[in-house]
MDAnalysis code that builds the backbone (N, CA, C; Angstrom):
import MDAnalysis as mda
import numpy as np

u = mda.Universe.empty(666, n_residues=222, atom_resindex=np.repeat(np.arange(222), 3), trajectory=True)
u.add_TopologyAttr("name", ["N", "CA", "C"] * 222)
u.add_TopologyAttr("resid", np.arange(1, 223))
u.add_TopologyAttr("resname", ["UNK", "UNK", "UNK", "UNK", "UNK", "UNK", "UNK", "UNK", "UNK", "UNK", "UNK", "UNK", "UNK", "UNK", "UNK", "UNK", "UNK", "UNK", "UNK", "UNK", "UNK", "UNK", "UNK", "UNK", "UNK", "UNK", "UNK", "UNK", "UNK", "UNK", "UNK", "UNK", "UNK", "UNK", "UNK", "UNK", "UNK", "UNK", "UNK", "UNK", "UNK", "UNK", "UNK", "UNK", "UNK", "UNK", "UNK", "UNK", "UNK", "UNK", "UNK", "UNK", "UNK", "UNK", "UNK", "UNK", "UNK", "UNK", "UNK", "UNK", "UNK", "UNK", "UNK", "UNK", "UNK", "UNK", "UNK", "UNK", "UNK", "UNK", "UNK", "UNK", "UNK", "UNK", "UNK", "UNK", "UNK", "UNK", "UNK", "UNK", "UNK", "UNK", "UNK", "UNK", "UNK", "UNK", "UNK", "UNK", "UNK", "UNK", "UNK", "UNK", "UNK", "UNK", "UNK", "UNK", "UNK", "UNK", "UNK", "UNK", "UNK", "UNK", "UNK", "UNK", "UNK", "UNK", "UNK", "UNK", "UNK", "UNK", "UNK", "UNK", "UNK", "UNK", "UNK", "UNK", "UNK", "UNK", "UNK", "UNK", "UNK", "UNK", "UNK", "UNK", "UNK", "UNK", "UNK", "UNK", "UNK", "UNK", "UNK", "UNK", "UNK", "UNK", "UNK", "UNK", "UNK", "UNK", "UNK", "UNK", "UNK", "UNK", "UNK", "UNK", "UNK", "UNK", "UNK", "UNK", "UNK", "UNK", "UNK", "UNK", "UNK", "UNK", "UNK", "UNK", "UNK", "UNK", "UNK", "UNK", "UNK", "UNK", "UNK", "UNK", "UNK", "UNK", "UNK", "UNK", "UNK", "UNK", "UNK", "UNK", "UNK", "UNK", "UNK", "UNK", "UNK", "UNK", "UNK", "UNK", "UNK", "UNK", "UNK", "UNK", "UNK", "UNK", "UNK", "UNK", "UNK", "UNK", "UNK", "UNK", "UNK", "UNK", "UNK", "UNK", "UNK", "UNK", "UNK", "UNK", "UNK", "UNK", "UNK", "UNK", "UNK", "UNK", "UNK", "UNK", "UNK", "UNK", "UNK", "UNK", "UNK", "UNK", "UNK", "UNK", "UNK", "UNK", "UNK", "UNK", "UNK", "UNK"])
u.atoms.positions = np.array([
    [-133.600, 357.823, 77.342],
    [-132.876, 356.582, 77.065],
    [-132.173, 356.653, 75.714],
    [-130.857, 355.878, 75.705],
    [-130.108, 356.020, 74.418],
    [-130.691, 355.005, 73.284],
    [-130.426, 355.481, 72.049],
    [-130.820, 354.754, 71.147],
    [-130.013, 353.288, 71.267],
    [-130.389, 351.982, 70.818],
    [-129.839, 350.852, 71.085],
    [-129.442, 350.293, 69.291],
    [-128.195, 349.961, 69.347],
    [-127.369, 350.315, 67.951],
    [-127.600, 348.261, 67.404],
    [-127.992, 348.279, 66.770],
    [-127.839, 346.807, 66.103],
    [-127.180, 346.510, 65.162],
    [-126.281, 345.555, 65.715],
    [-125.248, 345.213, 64.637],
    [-125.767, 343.738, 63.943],
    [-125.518, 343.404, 62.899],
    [-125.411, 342.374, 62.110],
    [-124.240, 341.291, 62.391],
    [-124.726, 340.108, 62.873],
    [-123.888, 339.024, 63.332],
    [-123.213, 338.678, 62.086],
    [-121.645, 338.884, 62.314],
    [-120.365, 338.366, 61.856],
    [-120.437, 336.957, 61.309],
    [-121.241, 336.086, 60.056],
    [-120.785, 335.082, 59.654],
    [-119.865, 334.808, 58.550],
    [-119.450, 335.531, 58.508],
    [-118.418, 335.094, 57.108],
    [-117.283, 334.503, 57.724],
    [-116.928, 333.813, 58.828],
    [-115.953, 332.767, 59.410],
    [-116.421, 331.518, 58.854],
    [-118.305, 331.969, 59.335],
    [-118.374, 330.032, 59.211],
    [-118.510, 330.104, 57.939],
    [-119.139, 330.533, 56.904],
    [-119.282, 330.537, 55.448],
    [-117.891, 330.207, 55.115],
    [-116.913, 330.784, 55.498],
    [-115.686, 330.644, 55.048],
    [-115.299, 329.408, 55.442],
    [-115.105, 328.837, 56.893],
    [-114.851, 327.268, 57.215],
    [-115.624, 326.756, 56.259],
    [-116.974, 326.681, 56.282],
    [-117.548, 325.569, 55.252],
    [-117.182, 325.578, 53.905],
    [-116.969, 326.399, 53.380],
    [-116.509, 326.691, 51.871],
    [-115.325, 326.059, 51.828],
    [-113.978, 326.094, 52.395],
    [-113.385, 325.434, 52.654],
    [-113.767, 324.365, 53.023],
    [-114.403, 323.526, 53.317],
    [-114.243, 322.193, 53.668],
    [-114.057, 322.397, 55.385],
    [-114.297, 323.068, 55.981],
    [-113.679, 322.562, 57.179],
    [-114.862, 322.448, 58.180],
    [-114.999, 322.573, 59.672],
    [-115.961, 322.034, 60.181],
    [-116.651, 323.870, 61.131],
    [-117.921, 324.015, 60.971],
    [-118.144, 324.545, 60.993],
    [-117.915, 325.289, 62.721],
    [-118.134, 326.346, 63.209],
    [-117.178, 326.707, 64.496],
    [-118.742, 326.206, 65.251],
    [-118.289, 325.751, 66.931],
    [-118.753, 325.202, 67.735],
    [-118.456, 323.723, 67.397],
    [-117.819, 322.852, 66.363],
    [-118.390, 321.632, 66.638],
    [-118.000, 321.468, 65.121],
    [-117.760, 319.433, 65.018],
    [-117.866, 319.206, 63.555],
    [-119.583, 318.555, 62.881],
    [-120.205, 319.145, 63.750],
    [-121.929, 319.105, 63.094],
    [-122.456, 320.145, 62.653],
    [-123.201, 320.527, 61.492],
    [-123.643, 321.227, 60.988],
    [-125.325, 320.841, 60.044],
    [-125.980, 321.654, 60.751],
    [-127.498, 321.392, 60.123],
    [-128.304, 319.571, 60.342],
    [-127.893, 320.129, 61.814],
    [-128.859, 318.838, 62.960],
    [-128.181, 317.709, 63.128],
    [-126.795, 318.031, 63.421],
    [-125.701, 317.016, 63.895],
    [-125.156, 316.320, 62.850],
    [-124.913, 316.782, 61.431],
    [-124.538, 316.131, 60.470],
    [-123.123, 316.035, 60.677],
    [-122.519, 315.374, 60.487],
    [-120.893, 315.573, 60.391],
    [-120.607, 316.195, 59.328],
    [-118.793, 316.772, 58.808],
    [-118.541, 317.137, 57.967],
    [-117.208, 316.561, 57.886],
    [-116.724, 316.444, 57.037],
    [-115.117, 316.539, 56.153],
    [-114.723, 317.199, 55.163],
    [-113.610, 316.702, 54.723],
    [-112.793, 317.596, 54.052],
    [-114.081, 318.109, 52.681],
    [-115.148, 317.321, 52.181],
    [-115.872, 317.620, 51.215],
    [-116.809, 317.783, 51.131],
    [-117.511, 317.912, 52.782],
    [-118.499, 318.227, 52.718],
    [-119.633, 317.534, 53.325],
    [-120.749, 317.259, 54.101],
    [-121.263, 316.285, 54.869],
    [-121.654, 314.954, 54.421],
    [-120.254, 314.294, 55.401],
    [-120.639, 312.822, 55.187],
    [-121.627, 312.197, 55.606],
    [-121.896, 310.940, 54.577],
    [-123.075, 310.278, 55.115],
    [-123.437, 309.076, 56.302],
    [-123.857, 309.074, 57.626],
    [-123.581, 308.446, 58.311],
    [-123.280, 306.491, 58.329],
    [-122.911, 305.913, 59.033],
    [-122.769, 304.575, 58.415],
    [-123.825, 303.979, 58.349],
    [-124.593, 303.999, 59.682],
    [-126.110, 303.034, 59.322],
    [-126.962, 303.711, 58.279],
    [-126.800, 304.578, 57.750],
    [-127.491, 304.594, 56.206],
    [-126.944, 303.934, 55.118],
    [-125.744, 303.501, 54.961],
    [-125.130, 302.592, 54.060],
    [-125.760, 301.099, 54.780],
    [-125.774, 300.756, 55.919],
    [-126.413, 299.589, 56.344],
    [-127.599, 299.592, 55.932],
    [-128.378, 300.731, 56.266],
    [-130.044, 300.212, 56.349],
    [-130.143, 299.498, 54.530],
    [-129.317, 300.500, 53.858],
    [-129.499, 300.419, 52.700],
    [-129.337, 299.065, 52.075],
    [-128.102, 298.512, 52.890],
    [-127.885, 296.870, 52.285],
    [-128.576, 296.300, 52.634],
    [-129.481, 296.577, 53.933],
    [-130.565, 295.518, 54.412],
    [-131.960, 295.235, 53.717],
    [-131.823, 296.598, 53.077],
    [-132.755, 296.772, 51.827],
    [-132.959, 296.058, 50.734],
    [-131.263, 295.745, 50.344],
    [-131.408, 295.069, 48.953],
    [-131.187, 293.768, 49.520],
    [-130.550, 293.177, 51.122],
    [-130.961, 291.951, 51.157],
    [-132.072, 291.355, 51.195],
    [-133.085, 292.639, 51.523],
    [-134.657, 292.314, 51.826],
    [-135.249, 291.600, 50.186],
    [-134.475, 292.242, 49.036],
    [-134.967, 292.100, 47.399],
    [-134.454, 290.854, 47.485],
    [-133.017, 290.586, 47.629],
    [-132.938, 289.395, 47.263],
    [-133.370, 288.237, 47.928],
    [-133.971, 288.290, 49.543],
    [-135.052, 287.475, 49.975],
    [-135.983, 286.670, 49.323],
    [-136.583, 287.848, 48.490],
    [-137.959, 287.346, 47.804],
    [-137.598, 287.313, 46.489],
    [-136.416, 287.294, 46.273],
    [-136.014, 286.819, 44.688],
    [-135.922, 285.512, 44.916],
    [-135.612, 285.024, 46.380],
    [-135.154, 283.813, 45.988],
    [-136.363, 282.822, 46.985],
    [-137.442, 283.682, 47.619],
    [-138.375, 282.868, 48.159],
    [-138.964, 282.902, 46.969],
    [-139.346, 283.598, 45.910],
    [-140.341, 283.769, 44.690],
    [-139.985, 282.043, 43.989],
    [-138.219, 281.708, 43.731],
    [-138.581, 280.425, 43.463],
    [-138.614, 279.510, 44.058],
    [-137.895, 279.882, 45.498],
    [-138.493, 278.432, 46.378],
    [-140.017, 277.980, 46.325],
    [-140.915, 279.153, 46.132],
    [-142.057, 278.575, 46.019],
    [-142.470, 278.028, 44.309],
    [-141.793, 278.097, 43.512],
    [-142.023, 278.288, 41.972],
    [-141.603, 276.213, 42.284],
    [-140.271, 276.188, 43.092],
    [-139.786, 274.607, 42.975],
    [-141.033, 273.867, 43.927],
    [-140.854, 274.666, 45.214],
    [-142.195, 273.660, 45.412],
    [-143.943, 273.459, 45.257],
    [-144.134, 274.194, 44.074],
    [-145.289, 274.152, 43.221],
    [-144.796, 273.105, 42.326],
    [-143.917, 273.422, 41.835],
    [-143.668, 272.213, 40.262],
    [-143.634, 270.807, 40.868],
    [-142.759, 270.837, 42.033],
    [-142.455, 269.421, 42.666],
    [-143.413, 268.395, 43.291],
    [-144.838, 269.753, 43.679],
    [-145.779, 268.990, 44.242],
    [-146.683, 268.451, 43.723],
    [-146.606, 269.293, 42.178],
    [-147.960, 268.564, 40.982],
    [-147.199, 268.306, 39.623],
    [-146.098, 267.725, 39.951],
    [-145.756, 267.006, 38.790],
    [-145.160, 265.717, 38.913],
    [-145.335, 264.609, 37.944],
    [-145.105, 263.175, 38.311],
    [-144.209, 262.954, 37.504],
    [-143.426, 263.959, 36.575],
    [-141.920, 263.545, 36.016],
    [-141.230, 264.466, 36.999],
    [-141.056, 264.268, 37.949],
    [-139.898, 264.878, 39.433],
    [-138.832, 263.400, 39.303],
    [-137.837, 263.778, 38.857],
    [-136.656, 263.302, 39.165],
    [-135.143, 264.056, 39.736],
    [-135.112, 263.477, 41.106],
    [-134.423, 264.666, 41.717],
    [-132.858, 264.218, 41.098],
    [-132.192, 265.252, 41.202],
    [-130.886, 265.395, 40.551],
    [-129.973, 265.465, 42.190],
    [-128.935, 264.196, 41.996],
    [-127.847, 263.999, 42.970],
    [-126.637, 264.973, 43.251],
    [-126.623, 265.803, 43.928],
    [-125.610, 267.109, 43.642],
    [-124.291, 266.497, 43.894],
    [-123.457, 267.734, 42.927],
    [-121.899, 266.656, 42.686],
    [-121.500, 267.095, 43.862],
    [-120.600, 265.884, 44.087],
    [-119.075, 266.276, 45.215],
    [-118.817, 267.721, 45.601],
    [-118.317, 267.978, 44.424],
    [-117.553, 269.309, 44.954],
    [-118.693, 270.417, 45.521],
    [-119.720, 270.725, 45.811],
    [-120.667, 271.606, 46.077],
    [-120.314, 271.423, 47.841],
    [-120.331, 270.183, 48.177],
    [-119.839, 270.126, 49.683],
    [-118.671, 270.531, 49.860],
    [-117.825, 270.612, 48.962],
    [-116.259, 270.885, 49.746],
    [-116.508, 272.755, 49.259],
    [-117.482, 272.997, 48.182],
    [-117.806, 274.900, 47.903],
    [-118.300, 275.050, 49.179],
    [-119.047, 274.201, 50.230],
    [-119.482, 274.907, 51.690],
    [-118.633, 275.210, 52.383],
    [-118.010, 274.153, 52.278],
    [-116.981, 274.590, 53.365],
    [-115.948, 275.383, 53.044],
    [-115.479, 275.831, 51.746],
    [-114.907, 277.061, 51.071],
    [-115.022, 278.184, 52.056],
    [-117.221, 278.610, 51.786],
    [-117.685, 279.629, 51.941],
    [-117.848, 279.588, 53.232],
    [-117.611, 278.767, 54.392],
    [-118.042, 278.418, 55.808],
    [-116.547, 279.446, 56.027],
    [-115.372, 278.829, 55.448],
    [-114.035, 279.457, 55.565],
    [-113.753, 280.724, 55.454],
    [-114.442, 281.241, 54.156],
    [-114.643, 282.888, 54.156],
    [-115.329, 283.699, 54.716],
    [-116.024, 282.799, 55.846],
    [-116.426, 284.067, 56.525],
    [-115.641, 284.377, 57.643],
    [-115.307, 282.438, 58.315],
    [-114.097, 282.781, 59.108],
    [-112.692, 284.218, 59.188],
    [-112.689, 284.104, 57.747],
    [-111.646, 285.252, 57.349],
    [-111.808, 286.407, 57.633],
    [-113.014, 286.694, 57.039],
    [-113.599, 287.831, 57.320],
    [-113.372, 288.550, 58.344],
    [-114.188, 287.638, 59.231],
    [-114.060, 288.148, 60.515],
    [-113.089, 288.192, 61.205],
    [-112.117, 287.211, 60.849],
    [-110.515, 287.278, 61.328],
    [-109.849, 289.045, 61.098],
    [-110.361, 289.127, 60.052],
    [-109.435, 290.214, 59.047],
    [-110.234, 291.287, 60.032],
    [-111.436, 291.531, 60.089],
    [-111.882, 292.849, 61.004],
    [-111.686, 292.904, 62.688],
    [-111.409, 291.644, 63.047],
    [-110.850, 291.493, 64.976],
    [-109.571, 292.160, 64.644],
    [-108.886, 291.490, 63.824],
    [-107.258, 291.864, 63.626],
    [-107.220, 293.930, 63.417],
    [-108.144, 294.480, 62.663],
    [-107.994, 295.721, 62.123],
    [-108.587, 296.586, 63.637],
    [-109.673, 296.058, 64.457],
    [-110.087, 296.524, 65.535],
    [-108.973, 296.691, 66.818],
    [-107.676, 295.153, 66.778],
    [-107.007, 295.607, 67.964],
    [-105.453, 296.389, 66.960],
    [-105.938, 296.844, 65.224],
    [-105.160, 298.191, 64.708],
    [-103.734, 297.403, 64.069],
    [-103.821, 295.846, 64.123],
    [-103.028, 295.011, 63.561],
    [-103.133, 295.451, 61.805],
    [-102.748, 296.357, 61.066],
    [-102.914, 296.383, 59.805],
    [-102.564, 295.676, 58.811],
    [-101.512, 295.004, 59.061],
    [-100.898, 293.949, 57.951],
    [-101.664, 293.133, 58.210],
    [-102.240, 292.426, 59.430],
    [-102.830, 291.136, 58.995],
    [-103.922, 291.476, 58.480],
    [-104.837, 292.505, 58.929],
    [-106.143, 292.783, 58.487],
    [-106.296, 292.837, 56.861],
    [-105.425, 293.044, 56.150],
    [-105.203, 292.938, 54.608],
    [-105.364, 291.877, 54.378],
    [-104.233, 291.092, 55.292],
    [-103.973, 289.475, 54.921],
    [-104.889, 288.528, 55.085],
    [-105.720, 288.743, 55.745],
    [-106.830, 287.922, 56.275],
    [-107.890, 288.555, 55.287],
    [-107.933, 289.775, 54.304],
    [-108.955, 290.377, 53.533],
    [-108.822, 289.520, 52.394],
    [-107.672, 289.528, 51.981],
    [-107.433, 288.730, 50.590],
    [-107.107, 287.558, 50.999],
    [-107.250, 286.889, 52.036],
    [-107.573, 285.039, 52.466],
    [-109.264, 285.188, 51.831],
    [-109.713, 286.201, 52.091],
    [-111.296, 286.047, 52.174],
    [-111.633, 285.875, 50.445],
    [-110.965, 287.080, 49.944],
    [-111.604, 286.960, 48.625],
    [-111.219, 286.143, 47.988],
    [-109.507, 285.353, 47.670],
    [-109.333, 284.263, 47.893],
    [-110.091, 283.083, 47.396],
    [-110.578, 283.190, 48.716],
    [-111.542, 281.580, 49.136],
    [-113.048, 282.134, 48.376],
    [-113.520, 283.521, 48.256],
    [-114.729, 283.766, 46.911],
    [-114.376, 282.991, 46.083],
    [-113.206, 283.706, 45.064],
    [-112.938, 282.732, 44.038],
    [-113.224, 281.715, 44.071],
    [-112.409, 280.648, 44.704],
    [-112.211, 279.537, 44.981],
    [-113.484, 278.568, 44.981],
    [-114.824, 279.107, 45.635],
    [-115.634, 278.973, 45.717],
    [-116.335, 278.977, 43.938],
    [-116.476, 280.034, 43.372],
    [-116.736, 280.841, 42.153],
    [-116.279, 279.166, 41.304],
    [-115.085, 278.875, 41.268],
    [-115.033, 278.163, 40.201],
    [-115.369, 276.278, 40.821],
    [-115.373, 276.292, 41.920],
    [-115.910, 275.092, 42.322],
    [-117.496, 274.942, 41.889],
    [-117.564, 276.213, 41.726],
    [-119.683, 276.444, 41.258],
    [-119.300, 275.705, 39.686],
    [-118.422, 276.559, 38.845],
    [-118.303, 275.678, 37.425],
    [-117.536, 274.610, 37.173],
    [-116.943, 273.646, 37.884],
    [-116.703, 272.450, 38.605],
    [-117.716, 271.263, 37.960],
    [-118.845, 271.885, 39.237],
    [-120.374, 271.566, 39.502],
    [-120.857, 271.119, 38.288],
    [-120.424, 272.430, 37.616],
    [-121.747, 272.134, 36.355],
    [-120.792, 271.214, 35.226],
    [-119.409, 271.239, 35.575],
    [-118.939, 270.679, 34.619],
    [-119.305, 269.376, 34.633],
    [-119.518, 268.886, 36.039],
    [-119.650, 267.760, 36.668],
    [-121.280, 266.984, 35.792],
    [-121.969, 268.003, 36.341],
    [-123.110, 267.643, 35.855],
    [-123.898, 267.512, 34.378],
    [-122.858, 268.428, 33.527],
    [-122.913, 268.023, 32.291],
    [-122.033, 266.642, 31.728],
    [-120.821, 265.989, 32.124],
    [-120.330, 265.126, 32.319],
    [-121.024, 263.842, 32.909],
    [-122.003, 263.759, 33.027],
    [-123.646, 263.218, 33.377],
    [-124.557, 263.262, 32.705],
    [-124.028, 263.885, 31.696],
    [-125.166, 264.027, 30.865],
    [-126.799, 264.719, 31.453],
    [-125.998, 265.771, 32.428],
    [-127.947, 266.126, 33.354],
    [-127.423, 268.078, 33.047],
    [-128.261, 268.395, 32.102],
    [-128.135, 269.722, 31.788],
    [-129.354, 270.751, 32.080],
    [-129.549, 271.901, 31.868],
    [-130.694, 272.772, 32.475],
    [-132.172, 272.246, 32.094],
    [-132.423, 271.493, 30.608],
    [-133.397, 271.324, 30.383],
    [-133.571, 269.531, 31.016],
    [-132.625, 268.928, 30.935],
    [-132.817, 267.568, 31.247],
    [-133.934, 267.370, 32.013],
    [-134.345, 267.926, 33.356],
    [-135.852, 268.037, 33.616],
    [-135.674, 268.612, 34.898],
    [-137.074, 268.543, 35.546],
    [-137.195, 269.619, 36.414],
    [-136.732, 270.295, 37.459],
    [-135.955, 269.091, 37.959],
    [-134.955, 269.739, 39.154],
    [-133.433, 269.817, 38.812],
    [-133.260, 269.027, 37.781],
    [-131.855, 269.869, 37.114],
    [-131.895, 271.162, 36.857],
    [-133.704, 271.727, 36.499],
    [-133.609, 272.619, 35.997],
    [-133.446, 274.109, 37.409],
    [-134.057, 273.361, 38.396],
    [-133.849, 274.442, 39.837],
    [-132.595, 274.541, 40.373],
    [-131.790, 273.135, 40.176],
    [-130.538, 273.084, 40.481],
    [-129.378, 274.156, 39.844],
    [-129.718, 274.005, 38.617],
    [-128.660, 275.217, 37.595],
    [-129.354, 276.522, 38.099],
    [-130.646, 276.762, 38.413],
    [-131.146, 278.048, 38.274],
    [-130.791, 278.851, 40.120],
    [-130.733, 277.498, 40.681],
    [-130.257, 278.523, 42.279],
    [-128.900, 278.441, 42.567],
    [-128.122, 277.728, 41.964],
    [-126.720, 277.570, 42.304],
    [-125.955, 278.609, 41.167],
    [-126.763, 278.922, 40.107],
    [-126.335, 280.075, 39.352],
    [-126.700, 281.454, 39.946],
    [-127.796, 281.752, 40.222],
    [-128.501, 283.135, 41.042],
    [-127.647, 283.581, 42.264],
    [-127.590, 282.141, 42.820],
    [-126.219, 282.493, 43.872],
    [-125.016, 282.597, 43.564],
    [-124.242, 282.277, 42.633],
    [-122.946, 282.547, 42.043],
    [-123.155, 284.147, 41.689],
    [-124.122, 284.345, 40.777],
    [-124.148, 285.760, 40.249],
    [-124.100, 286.648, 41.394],
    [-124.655, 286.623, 42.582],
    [-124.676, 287.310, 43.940],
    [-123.201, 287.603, 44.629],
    [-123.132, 286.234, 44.830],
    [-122.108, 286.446, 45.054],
    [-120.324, 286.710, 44.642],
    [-120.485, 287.087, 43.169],
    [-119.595, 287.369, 42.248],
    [-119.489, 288.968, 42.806],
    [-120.722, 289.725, 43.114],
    [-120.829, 290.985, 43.229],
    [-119.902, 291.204, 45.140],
    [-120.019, 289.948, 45.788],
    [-119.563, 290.120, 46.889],
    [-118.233, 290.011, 46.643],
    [-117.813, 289.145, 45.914],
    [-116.142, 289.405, 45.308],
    [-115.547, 290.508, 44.728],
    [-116.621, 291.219, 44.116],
    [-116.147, 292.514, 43.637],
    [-116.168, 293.304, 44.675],
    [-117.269, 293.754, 45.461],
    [-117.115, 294.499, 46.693],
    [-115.354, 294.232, 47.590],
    [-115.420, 293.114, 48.117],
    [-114.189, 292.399, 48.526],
    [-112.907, 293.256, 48.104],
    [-112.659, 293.141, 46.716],
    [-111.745, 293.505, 46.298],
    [-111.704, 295.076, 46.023],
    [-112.622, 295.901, 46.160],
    [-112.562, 297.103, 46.430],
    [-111.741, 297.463, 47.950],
    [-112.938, 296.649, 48.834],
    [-112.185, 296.663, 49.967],
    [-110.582, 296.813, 50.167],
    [-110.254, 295.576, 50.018],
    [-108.799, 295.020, 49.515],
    [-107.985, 296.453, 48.965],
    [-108.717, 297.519, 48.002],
    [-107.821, 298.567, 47.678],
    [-107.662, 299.200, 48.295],
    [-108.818, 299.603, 49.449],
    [-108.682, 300.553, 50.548],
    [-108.140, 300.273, 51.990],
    [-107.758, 298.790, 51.919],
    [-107.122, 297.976, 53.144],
    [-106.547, 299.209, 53.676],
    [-105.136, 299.711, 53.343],
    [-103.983, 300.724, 53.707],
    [-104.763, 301.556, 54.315],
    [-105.673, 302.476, 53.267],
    [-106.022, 303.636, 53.674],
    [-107.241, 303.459, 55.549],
    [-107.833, 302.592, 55.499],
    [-108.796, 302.053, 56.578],
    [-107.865, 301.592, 57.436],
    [-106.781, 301.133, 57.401],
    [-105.852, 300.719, 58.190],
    [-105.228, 301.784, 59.525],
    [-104.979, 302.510, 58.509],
    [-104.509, 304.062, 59.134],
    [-105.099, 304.917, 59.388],
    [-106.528, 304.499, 59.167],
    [-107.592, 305.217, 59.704],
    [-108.052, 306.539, 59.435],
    [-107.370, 306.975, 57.765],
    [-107.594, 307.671, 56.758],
    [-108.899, 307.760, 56.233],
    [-109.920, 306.687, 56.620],
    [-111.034, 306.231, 55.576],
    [-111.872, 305.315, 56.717],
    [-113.046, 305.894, 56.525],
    [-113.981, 305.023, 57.643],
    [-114.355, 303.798, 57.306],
    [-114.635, 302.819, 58.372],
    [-114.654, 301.209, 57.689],
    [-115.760, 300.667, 57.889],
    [-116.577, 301.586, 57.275],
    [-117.931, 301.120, 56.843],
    [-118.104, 300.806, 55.441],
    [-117.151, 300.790, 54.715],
    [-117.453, 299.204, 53.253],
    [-116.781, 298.439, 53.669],
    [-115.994, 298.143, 54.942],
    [-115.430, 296.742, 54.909],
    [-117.017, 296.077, 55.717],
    [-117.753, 296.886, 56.749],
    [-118.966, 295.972, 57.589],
    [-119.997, 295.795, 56.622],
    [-120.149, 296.745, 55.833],
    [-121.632, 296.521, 54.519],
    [-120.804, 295.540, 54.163],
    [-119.579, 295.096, 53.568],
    [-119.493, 294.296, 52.640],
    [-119.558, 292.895, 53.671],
    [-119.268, 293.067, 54.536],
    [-119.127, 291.920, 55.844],
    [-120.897, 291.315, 55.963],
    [-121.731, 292.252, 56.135],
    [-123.499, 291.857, 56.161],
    [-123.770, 291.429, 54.987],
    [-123.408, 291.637, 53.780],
    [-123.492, 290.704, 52.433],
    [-122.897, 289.182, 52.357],
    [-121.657, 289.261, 53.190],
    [-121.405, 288.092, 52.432],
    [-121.583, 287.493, 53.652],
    [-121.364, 287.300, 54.640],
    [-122.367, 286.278, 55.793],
    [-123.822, 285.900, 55.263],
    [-124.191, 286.758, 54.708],
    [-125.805, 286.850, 54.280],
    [-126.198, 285.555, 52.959],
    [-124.789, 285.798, 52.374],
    [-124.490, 285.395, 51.142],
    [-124.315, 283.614, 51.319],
    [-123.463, 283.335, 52.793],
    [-122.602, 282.322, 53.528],
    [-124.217, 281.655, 53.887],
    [-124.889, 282.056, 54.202],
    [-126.381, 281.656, 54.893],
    [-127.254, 281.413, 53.839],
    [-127.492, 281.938, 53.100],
    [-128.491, 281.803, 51.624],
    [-127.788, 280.643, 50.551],
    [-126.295, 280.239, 50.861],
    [-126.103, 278.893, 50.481],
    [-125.829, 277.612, 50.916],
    [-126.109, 277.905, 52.687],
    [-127.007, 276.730, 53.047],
    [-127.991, 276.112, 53.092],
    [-129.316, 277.937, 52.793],
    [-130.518, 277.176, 52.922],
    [-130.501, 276.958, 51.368],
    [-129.983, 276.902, 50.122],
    [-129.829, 276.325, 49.473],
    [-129.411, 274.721, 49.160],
    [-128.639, 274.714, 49.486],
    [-128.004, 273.194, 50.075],
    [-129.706, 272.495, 50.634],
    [-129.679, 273.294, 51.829],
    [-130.851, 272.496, 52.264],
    [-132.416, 272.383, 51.823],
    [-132.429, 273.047, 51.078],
    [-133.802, 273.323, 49.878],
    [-133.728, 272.097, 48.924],
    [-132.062, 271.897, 48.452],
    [-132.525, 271.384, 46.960],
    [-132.307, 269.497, 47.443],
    [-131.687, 269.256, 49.093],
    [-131.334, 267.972, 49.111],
    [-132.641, 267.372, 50.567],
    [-133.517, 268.219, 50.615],
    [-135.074, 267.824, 51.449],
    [-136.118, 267.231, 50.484],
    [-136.232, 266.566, 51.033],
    [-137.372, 265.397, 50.006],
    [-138.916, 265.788, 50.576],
    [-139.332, 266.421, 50.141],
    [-141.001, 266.912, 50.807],
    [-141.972, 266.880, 49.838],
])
């Protein structure tokens, strides 16, 4: 029988595709279905999700930590004088009821590949953040104009402290927003995957919901 000759398998193609940036041969998965691009393996989208669900999970219990902090103080203390929330905090709901409308306007519109409106309906959204943002210092202008300030007493003092915690939150959803907003074009054309427009979409619905049960926390008499 003849001797049987072993050759050494030829990889310097794929070393070379990957080094380059490109997708490795058989397929654009490499090392257990990872995808790749131009720089190298991207990271899939529901890991950017799980991840926001993560930090919505923190800010859960940031903000159950003082729902229970208000209704400890409220239940054993006999200077409870509840504070009348101003006007404008109802017309900030319906602001934020509006921005989500947008939202979601702006991502139906980008799904049936409408790109101009999907912008237009992005910056209706952030927009109406703002809009929201300064109706919050409105509020307080309101309420100092009342003479009822953080220390005035105890539920003035929950009032400034959750309608601020939520402004600060959602200041960060305005910034997200407007990132978005830079990459409108590029996601449009489908240059750029549009997974920060849906993370930023699960924040601020999230955001839209955590200032109702606000609303409804600070105006329940229990």
């Amino acid at each position: 029988m003849g001797a049987t000759t072993l050759t050494k398998p030829d990889t310097r193609s794929r070393v070379d595709d990957v080094g380059r940036g490109g997708n490795p041969p058989g397929g654009g998965d490499f090392g257990g279905g990872q995808p790749w691009d131009a720089y190298g393996p991207t990271v899939p989208s529901r890991t950017y999700k799980i991840a926001m669900w993560m930090a919505l999970t923190a800010i859960v219990m940031f903000f159950a930590a003082f729902t229970s902090a208000l209704i400890v103080r409220k239940g054993l203390s006999e200077d409870w004088v509840s504070t009348p929330l101003p006007h404008v905090l109802w017309f900030n709901t319906l602001v934020l009821l509006a921005s989500s409308a947008t939202l979601e306007l702006s991502r139906r519109r980008l799904a049936k590949g409408a790109g101009s409106q999907f912008a237009s309906w992005l910056y209706a959204t952030a927009g109406l953040g703002l809009l929201f943002l300064g109706g919050q210092l409105l509020a307080w202008r309101e309420l100092a104009a009342r003479g009822v300030y953080l220390a005035s007493n105890p539920s003035s003092s929950f009032l400034y402290l959750f309608t601020a915690a939520h402004g600060l939150h959602l200041l960060g959803g305005v910034v997200a927003l407007f990132y978005v907003v830079t990459r409108a074009p590029a996601i449009a054309a489908g240059r750029e995957r549009r997974t920060a427009l849906d993370v930023t979409a699960i924040y601020w619905h999230f955001m839209d919901g955590l200032w109702i049960y606000i609303l409804l926390l600070l105006t329940t008499r229990f």
